[in-house]
N, C-alpha and C positions, 0 to 999 in steps of 0.2 A: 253519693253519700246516703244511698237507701239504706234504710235500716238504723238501731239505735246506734248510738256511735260511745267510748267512752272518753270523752273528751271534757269540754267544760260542764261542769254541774248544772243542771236545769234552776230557772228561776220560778221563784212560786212567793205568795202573800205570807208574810209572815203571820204566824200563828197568834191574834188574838192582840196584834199589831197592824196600823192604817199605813205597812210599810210593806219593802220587799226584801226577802232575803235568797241563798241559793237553798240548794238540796243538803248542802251540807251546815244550813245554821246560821254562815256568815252573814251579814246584813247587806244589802245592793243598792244603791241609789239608780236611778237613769241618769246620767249625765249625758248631753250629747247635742243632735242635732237633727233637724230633716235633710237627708240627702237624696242623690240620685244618680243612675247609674249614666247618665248623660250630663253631669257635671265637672268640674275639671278634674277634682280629686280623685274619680272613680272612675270617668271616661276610659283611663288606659286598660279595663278589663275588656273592654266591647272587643272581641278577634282576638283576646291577649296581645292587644298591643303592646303593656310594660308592665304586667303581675309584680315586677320586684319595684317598680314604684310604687303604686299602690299597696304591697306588704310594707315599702319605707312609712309610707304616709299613715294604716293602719296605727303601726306601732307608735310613730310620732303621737296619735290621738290617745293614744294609751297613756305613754309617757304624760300626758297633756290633763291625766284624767279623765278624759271621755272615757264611759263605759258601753254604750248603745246605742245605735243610728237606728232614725225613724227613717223608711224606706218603705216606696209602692214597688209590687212586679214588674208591673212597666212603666215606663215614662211616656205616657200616651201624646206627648207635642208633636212629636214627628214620626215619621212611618218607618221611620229604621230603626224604634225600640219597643216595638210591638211585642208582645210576650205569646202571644197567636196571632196566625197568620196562613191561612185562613184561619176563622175561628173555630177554636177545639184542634189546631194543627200549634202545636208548639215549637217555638222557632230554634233549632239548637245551638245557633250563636247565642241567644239571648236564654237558655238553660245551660249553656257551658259559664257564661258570665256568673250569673248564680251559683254554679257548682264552686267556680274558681272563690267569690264571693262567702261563702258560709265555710272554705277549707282556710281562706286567710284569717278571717274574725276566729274561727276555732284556734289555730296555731296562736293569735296575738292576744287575746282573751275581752276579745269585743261581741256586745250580743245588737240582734235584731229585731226593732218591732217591726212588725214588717203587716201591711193590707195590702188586699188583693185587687183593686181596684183604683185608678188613678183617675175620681172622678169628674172632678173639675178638668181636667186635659178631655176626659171622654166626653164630657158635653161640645167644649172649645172645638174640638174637633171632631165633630159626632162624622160628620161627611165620610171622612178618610177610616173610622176606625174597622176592625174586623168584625166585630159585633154589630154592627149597622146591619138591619135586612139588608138593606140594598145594595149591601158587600156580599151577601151571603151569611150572613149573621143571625143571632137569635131575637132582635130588637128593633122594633120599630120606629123608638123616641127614644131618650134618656127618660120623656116624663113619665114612663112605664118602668122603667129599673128594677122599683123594688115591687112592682106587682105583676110581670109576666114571668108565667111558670118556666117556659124554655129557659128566661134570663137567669132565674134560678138556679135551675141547672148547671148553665153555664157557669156560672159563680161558684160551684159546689164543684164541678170538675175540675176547674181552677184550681182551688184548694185540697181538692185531693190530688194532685198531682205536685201539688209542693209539698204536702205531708210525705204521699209518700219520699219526697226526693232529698228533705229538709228537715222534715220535720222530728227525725229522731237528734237532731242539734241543738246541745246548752247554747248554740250560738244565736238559735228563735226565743226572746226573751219574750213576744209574747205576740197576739192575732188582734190587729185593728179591723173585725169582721166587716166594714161598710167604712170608709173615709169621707168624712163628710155627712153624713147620711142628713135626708134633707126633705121636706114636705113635694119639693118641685119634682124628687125623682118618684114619686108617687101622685100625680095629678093635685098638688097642693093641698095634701093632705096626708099627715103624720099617722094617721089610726091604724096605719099597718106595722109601724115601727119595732113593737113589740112581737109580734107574731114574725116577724122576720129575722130578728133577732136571734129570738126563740131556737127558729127552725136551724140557721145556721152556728149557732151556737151549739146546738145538739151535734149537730151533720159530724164538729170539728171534733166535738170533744170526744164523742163514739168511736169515730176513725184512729185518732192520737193513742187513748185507751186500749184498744181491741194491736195495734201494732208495737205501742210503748209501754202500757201500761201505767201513761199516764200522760197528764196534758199540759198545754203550756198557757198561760193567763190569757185571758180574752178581754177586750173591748170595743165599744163602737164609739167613733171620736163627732163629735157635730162643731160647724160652725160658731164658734159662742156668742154673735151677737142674736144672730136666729132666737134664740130663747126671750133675748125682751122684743123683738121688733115682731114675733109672732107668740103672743102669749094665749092667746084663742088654740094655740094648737099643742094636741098629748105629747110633748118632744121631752120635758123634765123625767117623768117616771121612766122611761124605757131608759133615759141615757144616765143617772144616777143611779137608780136603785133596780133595775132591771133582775131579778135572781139569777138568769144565766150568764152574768157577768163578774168579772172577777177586780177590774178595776175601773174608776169614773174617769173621764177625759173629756175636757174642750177643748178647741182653738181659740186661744185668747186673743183678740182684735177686735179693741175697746176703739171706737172710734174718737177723732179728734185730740187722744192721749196716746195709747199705744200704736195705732196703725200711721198716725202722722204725727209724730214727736218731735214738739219745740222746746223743749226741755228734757232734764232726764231724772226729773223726781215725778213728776204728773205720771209716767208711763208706771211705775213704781207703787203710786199709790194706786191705780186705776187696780196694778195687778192683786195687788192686797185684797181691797176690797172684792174684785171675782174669785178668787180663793174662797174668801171667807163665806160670799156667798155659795160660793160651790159646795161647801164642807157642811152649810145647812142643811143642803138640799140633799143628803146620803145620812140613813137611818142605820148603818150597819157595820157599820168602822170601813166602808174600803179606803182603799187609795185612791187618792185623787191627785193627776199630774197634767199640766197643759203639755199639747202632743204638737201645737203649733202656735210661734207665733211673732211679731217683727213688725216693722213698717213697711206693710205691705201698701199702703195708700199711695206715702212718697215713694215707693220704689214702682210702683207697677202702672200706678193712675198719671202721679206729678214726673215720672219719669227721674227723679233722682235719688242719689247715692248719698246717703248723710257722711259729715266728714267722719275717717276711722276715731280720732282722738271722742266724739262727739257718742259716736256708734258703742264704742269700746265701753263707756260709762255708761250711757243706757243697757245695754248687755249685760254689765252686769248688777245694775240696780233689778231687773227686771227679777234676775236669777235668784238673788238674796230675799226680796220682795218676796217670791213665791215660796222659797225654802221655811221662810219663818214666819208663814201664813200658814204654815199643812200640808202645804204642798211636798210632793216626793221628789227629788232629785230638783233643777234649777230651769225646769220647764226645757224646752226644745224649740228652737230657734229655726224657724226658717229663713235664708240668708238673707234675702232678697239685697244684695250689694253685686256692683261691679267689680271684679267676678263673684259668681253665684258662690262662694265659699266664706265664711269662718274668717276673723281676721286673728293674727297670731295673737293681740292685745284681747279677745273673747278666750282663745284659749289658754293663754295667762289665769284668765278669770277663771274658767272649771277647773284649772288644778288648783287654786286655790281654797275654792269650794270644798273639791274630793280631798284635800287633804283637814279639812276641819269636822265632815261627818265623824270620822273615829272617836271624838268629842262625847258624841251621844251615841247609849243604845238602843237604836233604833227599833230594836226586836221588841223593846218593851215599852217603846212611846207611847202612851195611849193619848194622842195628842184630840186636845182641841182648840182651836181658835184662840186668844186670849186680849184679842186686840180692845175688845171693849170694858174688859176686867185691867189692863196697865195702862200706865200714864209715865211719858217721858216730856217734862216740858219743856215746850221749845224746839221737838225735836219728833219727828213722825218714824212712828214705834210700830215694828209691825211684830208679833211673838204669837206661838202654838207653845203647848207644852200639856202635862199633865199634874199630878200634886209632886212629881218629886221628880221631873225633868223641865226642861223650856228650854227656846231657842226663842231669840230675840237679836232681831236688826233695828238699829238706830240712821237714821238719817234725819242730818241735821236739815233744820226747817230758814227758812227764807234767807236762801245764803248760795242764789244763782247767780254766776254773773254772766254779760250780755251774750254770749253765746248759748243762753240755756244749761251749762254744765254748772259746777258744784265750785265754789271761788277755794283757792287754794292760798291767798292772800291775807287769810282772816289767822284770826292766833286761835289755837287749840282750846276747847272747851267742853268743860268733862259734863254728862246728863247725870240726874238724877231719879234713878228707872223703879218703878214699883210694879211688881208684878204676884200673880195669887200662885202660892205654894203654899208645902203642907208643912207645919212647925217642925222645925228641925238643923240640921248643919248640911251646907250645899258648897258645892264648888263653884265658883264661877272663871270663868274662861273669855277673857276679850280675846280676838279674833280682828286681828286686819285682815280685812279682804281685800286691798289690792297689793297688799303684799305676800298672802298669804303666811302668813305668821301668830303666832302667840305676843298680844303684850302685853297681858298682866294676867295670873294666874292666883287665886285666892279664897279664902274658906268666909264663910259668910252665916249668921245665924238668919233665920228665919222665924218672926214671932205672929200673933196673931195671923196667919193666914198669910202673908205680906212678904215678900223679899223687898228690903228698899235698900237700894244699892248706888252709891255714886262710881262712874266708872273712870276712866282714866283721861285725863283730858283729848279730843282727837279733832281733827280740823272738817272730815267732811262725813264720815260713815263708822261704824263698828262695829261688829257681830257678837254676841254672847252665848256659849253654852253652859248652863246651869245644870249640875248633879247633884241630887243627894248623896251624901255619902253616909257608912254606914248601912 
């Protein structure tokens, strides 16, 4: 796949919008998930075991509304998905996977964030990796990463070697440059963050440029608790407002809400409220989208599997939560469930999502936050918008029943939503999200400043999109 391909349309920020659109206009959300090439779904590419299942399963996610899988080059757990081996020797099992990899998402119309680095595996298993000196490698520690030159290197070769192999692919929707990036891979110390950034940011976007003639969005993703548990250290500017980046990203794992969920409204508001911090924290309109996130506490620490029914609702409060806080597409989920995959009740949930963006035009959202300007009582309001769009999710307020889900047993009751728009005539649009459907569709005046709006009676959630029309 060296060289530019003409296949799907490259993705890029929309113009003067906190959104994404393609090459050709259309609007793009992320929908999707964190995967890997050592998971069920994807496994059968390793030797080409079964490319036409994998093309089935591709396509099923399409159908499904997934637009984009978050994805590392290798899966560093075990020594047979190495992506070098020796280091700086590229394995071509695991470049024929890839190859097959970016020819299926081309054909089915799925793109990839894709970093080059599978941190957290390379620490776990620093012993075994190829980069360890003591394999033969450029790297002494992990806690040296982002500050030995060799590693560098290292890093840079890496990524010119998927540019060239990948990188002319609308299927590369955009460069997570550092996964994780983190004080510890620099002797507990952030001050290089920037400057590393910097250097690798340039490396990509020169190379991209000088062979395509143009490049694909970049960011670097950090841990999100890391930001309050280390506030002493420079990690906010490089990873919001950094200038050689093109969109914001955390991994959302709120502790004791999101990472260990006994309910599925606390995950929900947890996510709201990091949105909205997050959306402070950026001076310049980008995008901002969680690139990880799930119960990773009970799945990895407590050793358990939340029930699907349980799972499925959280899912997709989580996704809604983020949508109509500012966020771009419905954040990205990493599985952590027996098996490592998606239940078919989460992908219910993105197509219902992917089918309600068309709602809004996105290209011209100039969204901000709106959560502290509306009031739904009774009822936890989470809404972005700007004077003459909004998106606003309701979730009704204290109405769990003993299993921490949402009681289905209660009689339908309609909110009373006020939200700041600009004087005029709007559309409003209820939105089931677990049915993915329209139920009620209606024109609305707008006075002082004020949309105040009663909506339809509804027993546990309801999505609105709001247009001016005219």
């Amino acid at each position: 796949m060296t060289g530019a391909t003409a296949g799907l349309p490259w993705i890029e920020v929309a113009a003067g919008a906190p959104y994404f659109c393609d090459a050709t206009g259309a609007p793009w959300h992320p929908i999707g998930q964190n995967d890997s090439l050592d998971w069920p779904e994807l496994a059968p590419l390793f030797r080409r075991r079964d490319l036409p299942a994998v093309e089935r399963h591709l396509r099923w996610l399409k159908a499904s509304g997934v637009t984009s899988l978050r994805l590392m080059l290798e899966d560093a757990r075990g020594r047979h998905r190495f992506l070098e081996r020796p280091a700086g020797r590229f394995v071509p099992a695991m470049v024929q996977v890839w190859d097959d990899l970016f020819a299926l998402c081309e054909a089915v119309g799925l793109r990839i964030l894709l970093t080059p680095l599978d941190t957290f595996w390379m620490w776990m298993r620093w012993a075994q990796h190829p980069w360890n000196r003591a394999n033969g490698g450029p790297l002494a520690s992990m806690r040296e990463a982002l500050l030995c030159a060799e590693t560098r290197a290292a890093v840079k070769a890496r990524l010119d070697f998927a540019i060239h192999r990948w990188g002319g692919s609308g299927a590369l929707f955009a460069w997570d440059l550092w996964n994780e990036i983190h004080p510890a891979h620099a002797g507990d110390n952030a001050d290089c963050f920037g400057e590393v950034i910097d250097d690798l940011s340039h490396h990509v976007r020169e190379l991209e440029r000088r062979l395509y003639g143009r490049s694909h969005p970049q960011t670097v993703s950090i841990y999100g608790p890391e930001l309050r548990w280390k506030p002493d250290q420079p990690m906010r500017d490089p990873v919001f407002r950094h200038p050689a980046l093109d969109f914001a990203t955390i991994h959302i794992y709120r502790e004791r809400s999101i990472d260990d969920p006994r309910n599925t409204v606390g995950p929900a508001r947890a996510m709201g409220d990091i949105v909205r911090e997050c959306l402070a924290e950026i001076t310049d309109g980008r995008p901002f989208l969680d690139t990880e996130h799930g119960p990773i506490h009970s799945f990895k620490d407590r050793r358990r599997t939340l029930p699907e029914p349980f799972d499925d609702e959280y899912f997709r409060h989580m996704a809604w939560a983020h949508l109509a806080s500012g966020g771009a597409g419905g954040g990205m989920r990493w599985p952590n469930r027996h098996p490592h995959v998606l239940t078919p009740g989460m992908r219910t949930a993105q197509k219902a999502m992917a089918d309600f963006l068309p709602l809004i035009d996105w290209c011209r959202l100039r969204r901000r936050n709106l959560a502290a300007e509306s009031r739904a009582r009774n009822h936890h309001l989470f809404a972005c918008g700007d004077d003459r769009q909004a998106v606003a999710w309701l979730l009704r307020a204290r109405s769990l029943d003993g299993e921490g889900r949402m009681r289905r047993d209660v009689p339908p009751r309609s909110a009373a939503v006020a939200l700041p728009l600009a004087a005029g005539t709007v559309q409003v649009t209820e939105w089931d999200t677990a049915r993915g459907q329209i139920v009620r569709r209606s024109v609305q005046q707008v006075a002082d400043g004020q949309l105040r709006y009663e909506t339809s009676p509804f027993i546990a959630d309801l999505a609105l999109a709001i247009v001016a029309t005219g």
